[in-house]
C-alpha positions in Angstrom: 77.7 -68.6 -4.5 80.3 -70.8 -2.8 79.5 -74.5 -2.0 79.3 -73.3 1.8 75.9 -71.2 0.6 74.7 -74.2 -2.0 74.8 -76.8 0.9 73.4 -74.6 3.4 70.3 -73.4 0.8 69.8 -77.5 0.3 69.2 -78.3 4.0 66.9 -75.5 4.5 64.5 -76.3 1.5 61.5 -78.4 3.0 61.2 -81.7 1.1 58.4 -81.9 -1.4 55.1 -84.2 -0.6 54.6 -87.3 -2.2 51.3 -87.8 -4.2 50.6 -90.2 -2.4 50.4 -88.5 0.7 46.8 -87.1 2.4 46.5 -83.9 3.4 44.6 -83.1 7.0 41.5 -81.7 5.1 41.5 -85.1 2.7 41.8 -87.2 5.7 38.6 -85.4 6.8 36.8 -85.2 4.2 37.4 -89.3 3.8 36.3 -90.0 7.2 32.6 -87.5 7.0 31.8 -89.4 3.7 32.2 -92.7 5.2 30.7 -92.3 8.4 27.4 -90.3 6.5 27.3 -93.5 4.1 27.7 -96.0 7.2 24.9 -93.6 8.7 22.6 -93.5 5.5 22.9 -96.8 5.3 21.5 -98.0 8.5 18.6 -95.9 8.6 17.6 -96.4 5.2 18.0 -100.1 5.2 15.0 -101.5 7.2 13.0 -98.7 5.5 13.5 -100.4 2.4 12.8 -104.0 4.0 9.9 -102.2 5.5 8.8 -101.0 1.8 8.9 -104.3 0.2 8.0 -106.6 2.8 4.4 -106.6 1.6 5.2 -107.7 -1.4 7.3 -110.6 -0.1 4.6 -112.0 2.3 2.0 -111.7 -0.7 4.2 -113.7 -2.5 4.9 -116.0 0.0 1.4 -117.0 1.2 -0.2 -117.1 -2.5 -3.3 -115.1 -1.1 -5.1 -118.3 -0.3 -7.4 -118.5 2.9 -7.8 -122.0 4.0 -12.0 -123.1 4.7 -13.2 -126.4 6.0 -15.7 -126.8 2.9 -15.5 -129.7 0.3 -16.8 -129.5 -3.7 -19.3 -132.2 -1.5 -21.0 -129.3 0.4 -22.2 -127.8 -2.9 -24.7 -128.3 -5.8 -26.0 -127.3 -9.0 -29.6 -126.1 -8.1 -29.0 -123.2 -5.5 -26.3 -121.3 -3.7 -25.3 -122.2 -0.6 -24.1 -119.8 1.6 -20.9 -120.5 4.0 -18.3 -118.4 5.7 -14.7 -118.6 6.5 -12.2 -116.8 7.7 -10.3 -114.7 5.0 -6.7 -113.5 5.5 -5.7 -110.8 4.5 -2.7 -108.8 3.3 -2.9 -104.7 3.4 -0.2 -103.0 2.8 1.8 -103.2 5.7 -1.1 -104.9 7.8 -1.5 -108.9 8.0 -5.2 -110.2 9.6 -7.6 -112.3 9.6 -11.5 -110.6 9.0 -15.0 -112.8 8.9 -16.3 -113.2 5.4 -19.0 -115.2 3.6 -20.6 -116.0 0.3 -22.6 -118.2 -2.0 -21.6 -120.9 -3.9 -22.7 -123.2 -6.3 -21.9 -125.5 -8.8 -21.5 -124.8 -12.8 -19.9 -126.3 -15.8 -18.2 -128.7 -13.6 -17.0 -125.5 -11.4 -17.5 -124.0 -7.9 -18.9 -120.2 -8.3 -17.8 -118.4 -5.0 -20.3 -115.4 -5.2 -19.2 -112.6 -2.9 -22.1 -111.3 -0.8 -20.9 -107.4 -1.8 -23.3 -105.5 -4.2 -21.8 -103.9 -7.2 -23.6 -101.1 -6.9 -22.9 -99.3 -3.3 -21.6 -102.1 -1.8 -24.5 -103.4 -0.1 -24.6 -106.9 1.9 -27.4 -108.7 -0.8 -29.5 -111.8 0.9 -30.4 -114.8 -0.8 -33.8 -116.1 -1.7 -33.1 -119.0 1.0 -30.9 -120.6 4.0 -29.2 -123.5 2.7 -27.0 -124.8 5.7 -25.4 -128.3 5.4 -28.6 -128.8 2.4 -31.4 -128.3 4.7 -33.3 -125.7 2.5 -35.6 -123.6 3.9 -37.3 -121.9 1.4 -38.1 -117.7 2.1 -40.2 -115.0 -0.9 -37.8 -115.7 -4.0 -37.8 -111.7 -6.0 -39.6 -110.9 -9.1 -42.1 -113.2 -8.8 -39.5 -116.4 -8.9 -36.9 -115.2 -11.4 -34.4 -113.9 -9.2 -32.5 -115.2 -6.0 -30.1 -112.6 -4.7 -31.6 -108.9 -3.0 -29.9 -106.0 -2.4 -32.2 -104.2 0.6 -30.1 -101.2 0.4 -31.5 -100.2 -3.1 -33.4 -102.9 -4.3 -30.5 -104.3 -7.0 -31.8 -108.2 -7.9 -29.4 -111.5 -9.0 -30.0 -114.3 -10.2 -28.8 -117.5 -8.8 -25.5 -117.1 -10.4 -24.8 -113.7 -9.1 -26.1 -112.1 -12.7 -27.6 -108.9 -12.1 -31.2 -107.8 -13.8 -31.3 -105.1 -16.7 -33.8 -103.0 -13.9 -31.5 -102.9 -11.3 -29.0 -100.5 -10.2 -26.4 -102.8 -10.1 -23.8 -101.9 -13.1 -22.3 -105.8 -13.2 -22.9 -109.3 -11.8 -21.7 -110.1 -8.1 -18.0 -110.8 -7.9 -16.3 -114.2 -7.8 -13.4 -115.5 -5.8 -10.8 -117.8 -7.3 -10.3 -121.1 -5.4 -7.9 -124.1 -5.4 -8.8 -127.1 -3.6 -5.8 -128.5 -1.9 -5.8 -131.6 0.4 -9.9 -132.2 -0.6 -10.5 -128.4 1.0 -11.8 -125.2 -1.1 -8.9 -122.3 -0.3 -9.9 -119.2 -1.4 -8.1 -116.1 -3.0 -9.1 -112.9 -4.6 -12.2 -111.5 -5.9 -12.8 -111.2 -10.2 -14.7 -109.1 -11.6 -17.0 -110.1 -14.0 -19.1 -108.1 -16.9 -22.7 -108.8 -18.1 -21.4 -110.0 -21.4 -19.2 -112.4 -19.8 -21.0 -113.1 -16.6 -20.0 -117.2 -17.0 -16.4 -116.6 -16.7 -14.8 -118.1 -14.4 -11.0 -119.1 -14.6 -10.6 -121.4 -12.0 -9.8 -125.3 -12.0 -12.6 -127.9 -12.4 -13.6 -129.3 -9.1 -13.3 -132.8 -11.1 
Protein backbone atom coordinates (compact mmCIF):
# COMPACT_ATOMS: atom_id res chain seq x y z
CA UNK A 1 0.00 0.00 0.00
CA UNK A 2 1.52 3.42 -1.05
CA UNK A 3 1.14 6.40 1.38
CA UNK A 4 -1.46 7.81 -1.39
CA UNK A 5 -3.79 4.66 -0.14
CA UNK A 6 -2.72 5.00 3.84
CA UNK A 7 -3.80 8.76 3.85
CA UNK A 8 -6.81 8.22 1.88
CA UNK A 9 -7.96 4.92 4.20
CA UNK A 10 -7.31 7.56 7.36
CA UNK A 11 -9.68 10.29 6.20
CA UNK A 12 -12.43 7.89 5.44
CA UNK A 13 -12.36 6.03 8.89
CA UNK A 14 -15.22 7.71 11.07
CA UNK A 15 -13.71 8.92 14.35
CA UNK A 16 -14.47 6.87 17.33
CA UNK A 17 -17.12 8.21 20.21
CA UNK A 18 -15.96 9.41 23.30
CA UNK A 19 -17.32 7.69 26.59
CA UNK A 20 -18.47 10.47 27.49
CA UNK A 21 -20.76 11.01 24.82
CA UNK A 22 -24.79 10.05 25.00
CA UNK A 23 -26.26 8.22 22.55
CA UNK A 24 -30.03 9.27 21.22
CA UNK A 25 -31.66 6.26 23.06
CA UNK A 26 -29.59 7.30 26.49
CA UNK A 27 -30.67 10.81 26.08
CA UNK A 28 -34.23 9.34 26.03
CA UNK A 29 -34.21 7.15 28.37
CA UNK A 30 -32.66 10.12 30.82
CA UNK A 31 -35.37 12.44 30.06
CA UNK A 32 -38.68 9.47 30.61
CA UNK A 33 -37.03 8.68 34.02
CA UNK A 34 -36.94 12.09 35.11
CA UNK A 35 -40.06 13.40 33.91
CA UNK A 36 -41.98 9.89 35.49
CA UNK A 37 -39.99 10.78 38.93
CA UNK A 38 -40.98 14.65 38.63
CA UNK A 39 -44.54 13.05 37.77
CA UNK A 40 -44.54 10.41 40.69
CA UNK A 41 -43.53 12.83 42.83
CA UNK A 42 -46.29 15.31 42.54
CA UNK A 43 -49.02 13.06 42.81
CA UNK A 44 -47.78 11.12 45.52
CA UNK A 45 -46.68 13.95 47.60
CA UNK A 46 -49.94 15.44 49.06
CA UNK A 47 -51.17 11.84 49.33
CA UNK A 48 -48.60 11.32 51.76
CA UNK A 49 -49.40 14.77 53.64
CA UNK A 50 -52.91 13.63 53.31
CA UNK A 51 -51.86 10.21 55.05
CA UNK A 52 -50.19 11.64 57.99
CA UNK A 53 -51.98 14.76 58.61
CA UNK A 54 -54.18 13.07 61.22
CA UNK A 55 -51.59 12.34 63.11
CA UNK A 56 -50.05 15.76 63.07
CA UNK A 57 -53.32 17.58 64.14
CA UNK A 58 -53.68 14.86 67.01
CA UNK A 59 -50.52 15.81 68.06
CA UNK A 60 -50.98 19.28 67.74
CA UNK A 61 -54.28 19.85 69.63
CA UNK A 62 -53.33 17.24 72.60
CA UNK A 63 -57.04 15.84 72.32
CA UNK A 64 -58.28 18.15 74.89
CA UNK A 65 -61.89 19.72 74.57
CA UNK A 66 -62.21 22.86 76.41
CA UNK A 67 -65.64 23.06 79.05
CA UNK A 68 -66.75 26.02 81.11
CA UNK A 69 -66.86 23.77 84.42
CA UNK A 70 -64.65 24.42 87.51
CA UNK A 71 -63.40 21.49 90.26
CA UNK A 72 -66.08 24.20 92.21
CA UNK A 73 -69.09 22.69 90.27
CA UNK A 74 -68.46 19.30 91.76
CA UNK A 75 -68.65 17.28 95.02
CA UNK A 76 -68.10 14.20 96.85
CA UNK A 77 -71.68 12.91 97.59
CA UNK A 78 -73.26 12.49 93.96
CA UNK A 79 -72.55 12.88 90.31
CA UNK A 80 -73.38 15.73 88.69
CA UNK A 81 -74.14 15.50 85.32
CA UNK A 82 -72.87 18.31 82.68
CA UNK A 83 -72.21 18.49 78.98
CA UNK A 84 -69.81 20.12 76.71
CA UNK A 85 -68.80 20.13 73.50
CA UNK A 86 -66.20 17.37 72.63
CA UNK A 87 -63.81 17.71 69.59
CA UNK A 88 -63.04 15.37 67.86
CA UNK A 89 -60.29 13.93 65.62
CA UNK A 90 -61.32 10.84 63.05
CA UNK A 91 -59.15 9.94 60.82
CA UNK A 92 -59.26 12.36 58.27
CA UNK A 93 -62.38 14.18 59.84
CA UNK A 94 -62.12 17.19 62.43
CA UNK A 95 -65.69 18.18 64.47
CA UNK A 96 -67.19 19.17 67.10
CA UNK A 97 -70.20 16.48 68.52
CA UNK A 98 -72.46 17.11 71.87
CA UNK A 99 -71.47 14.98 74.81
CA UNK A 100 -72.20 14.62 78.47
CA UNK A 101 -71.36 12.82 81.70
CA UNK A 102 -71.23 12.54 85.41
CA UNK A 103 -68.71 13.68 87.60
CA UNK A 104 -67.81 13.61 90.91
CA UNK A 105 -65.25 14.01 93.36
CA UNK A 106 -62.81 11.11 94.84
CA UNK A 107 -59.52 10.87 96.54
CA UNK A 108 -58.93 14.44 95.87
CA UNK A 109 -59.89 13.67 92.02
CA UNK A 110 -62.58 14.61 89.43
CA UNK A 111 -64.17 11.16 88.05
CA UNK A 112 -65.63 12.12 84.52
CA UNK A 113 -68.02 9.08 84.07
CA UNK A 114 -69.02 8.65 80.43
CA UNK A 115 -72.86 8.24 80.12
CA UNK A 116 -72.08 5.09 77.50
CA UNK A 117 -73.04 1.50 78.88
CA UNK A 118 -70.31 -1.12 78.71
CA UNK A 119 -72.56 -3.47 77.75
CA UNK A 120 -74.39 -2.40 74.27
CA UNK A 121 -73.70 0.89 74.52
CA UNK A 122 -76.67 2.12 75.98
CA UNK A 123 -77.18 5.98 77.24
CA UNK A 124 -77.56 4.94 81.33
CA UNK A 125 -79.61 7.77 83.55
CA UNK A 126 -78.74 8.71 86.83
CA UNK A 127 -80.64 8.30 90.07
CA UNK A 128 -81.10 12.25 90.13
CA UNK A 129 -80.81 15.82 88.24
CA UNK A 130 -78.12 17.70 89.89
CA UNK A 131 -77.78 21.05 87.87
CA UNK A 132 -75.72 23.89 89.34
CA UNK A 133 -76.38 21.54 93.03
CA UNK A 134 -80.03 21.92 93.01
CA UNK A 135 -80.79 18.09 93.62
CA UNK A 136 -83.88 16.78 92.82
CA UNK A 137 -84.05 13.54 94.03
CA UNK A 138 -85.91 10.64 91.46
CA UNK A 139 -86.40 6.21 92.44
CA UNK A 140 -82.60 5.45 93.26
CA UNK A 141 -82.26 1.29 91.83
CA UNK A 142 -82.01 -1.67 94.00
CA UNK A 143 -83.74 -0.41 96.65
CA UNK A 144 -81.01 2.56 97.30
CA UNK A 145 -77.67 0.89 96.44
CA UNK A 146 -77.18 1.86 93.10
CA UNK A 147 -77.28 5.27 91.12
CA UNK A 148 -76.68 4.76 87.39
CA UNK A 149 -79.62 2.60 85.01
CA UNK A 150 -79.17 1.30 81.87
CA UNK A 151 -83.10 1.13 80.39
CA UNK A 152 -81.85 -0.65 77.50
CA UNK A 153 -81.15 -3.91 79.50
CA UNK A 154 -81.37 -3.10 82.88
CA UNK A 155 -77.25 -2.93 83.64
CA UNK A 156 -76.98 -0.91 87.33
CA UNK A 157 -73.90 1.45 88.66
CA UNK A 158 -73.08 2.67 91.47
CA UNK A 159 -72.31 6.27 92.06
CA UNK A 160 -68.87 5.79 90.84
CA UNK A 161 -69.70 4.26 87.66
CA UNK A 162 -68.97 0.49 89.27
CA UNK A 163 -71.11 -1.90 87.70
CA UNK A 164 -73.23 -4.67 89.97
CA UNK A 165 -72.14 -8.51 89.81
CA UNK A 166 -76.22 -9.04 88.33
CA UNK A 167 -75.88 -6.93 85.61
CA UNK A 168 -75.02 -7.37 82.18
CA UNK A 169 -72.57 -4.89 82.11
CA UNK A 170 -68.92 -6.67 81.69
CA UNK A 171 -66.92 -3.46 83.39
CA UNK A 172 -67.49 -0.19 85.25
CA UNK A 173 -68.49 3.02 83.07
CA UNK A 174 -65.54 4.57 81.34
CA UNK A 175 -63.68 7.64 82.54
CA UNK A 176 -62.22 10.56 80.65
CA UNK A 177 -58.82 12.02 81.49
CA UNK A 178 -58.89 15.88 82.27
CA UNK A 179 -56.43 18.65 82.91
CA UNK A 180 -57.60 21.75 84.32
CA UNK A 181 -55.86 24.68 82.66
CA UNK A 182 -56.64 28.35 83.37
CA UNK A 183 -59.17 27.19 86.47
CA UNK A 184 -61.33 25.15 83.65
CA UNK A 185 -61.73 21.16 83.42
CA UNK A 186 -60.49 20.20 79.58
CA UNK A 187 -61.26 16.98 78.68
CA UNK A 188 -59.52 14.14 76.58
CA UNK A 189 -60.03 10.47 75.98
CA UNK A 190 -61.97 7.83 77.50
CA UNK A 191 -60.12 4.86 79.97
CA UNK A 192 -61.20 1.88 80.45
CA UNK A 193 -61.47 0.64 83.68
CA UNK A 194 -61.81 -3.23 85.14
CA UNK A 195 -63.81 -4.34 88.25
CA UNK A 196 -60.66 -5.09 90.02
CA UNK A 197 -59.38 -1.80 89.52
CA UNK A 198 -62.48 0.21 89.12
CA UNK A 199 -60.68 3.33 91.47
CA UNK A 200 -58.08 4.00 88.89
CA UNK A 201 -57.90 6.93 87.77
CA UNK A 202 -54.55 8.48 86.37
CA UNK A 203 -55.34 11.97 86.24
CA UNK A 204 -53.84 15.08 88.26
CA UNK A 205 -55.35 16.00 91.64
CA UNK A 206 -57.76 18.88 91.30
CA UNK A 207 -55.70 20.34 94.47
Amino acid sequence: MDRKSATLDTENTPPVKSRKELTRRQFLTYVLAGTGAFMATTIFAPLVTFAVDPLRREGGTGGLSATTWRVSDFNTNLPTHVSFTEHVDDAWNSHDTPNDVYVIIKDNKLMIMSHVCTHLGCHVNGSYSDAAHKVSAQPSYNGGKDWFHCPCHNSMYNIYGVNTPTSPAPRPLDLYEYQIINGYVHVGKTIQRTDAAWDYNPNPSIS
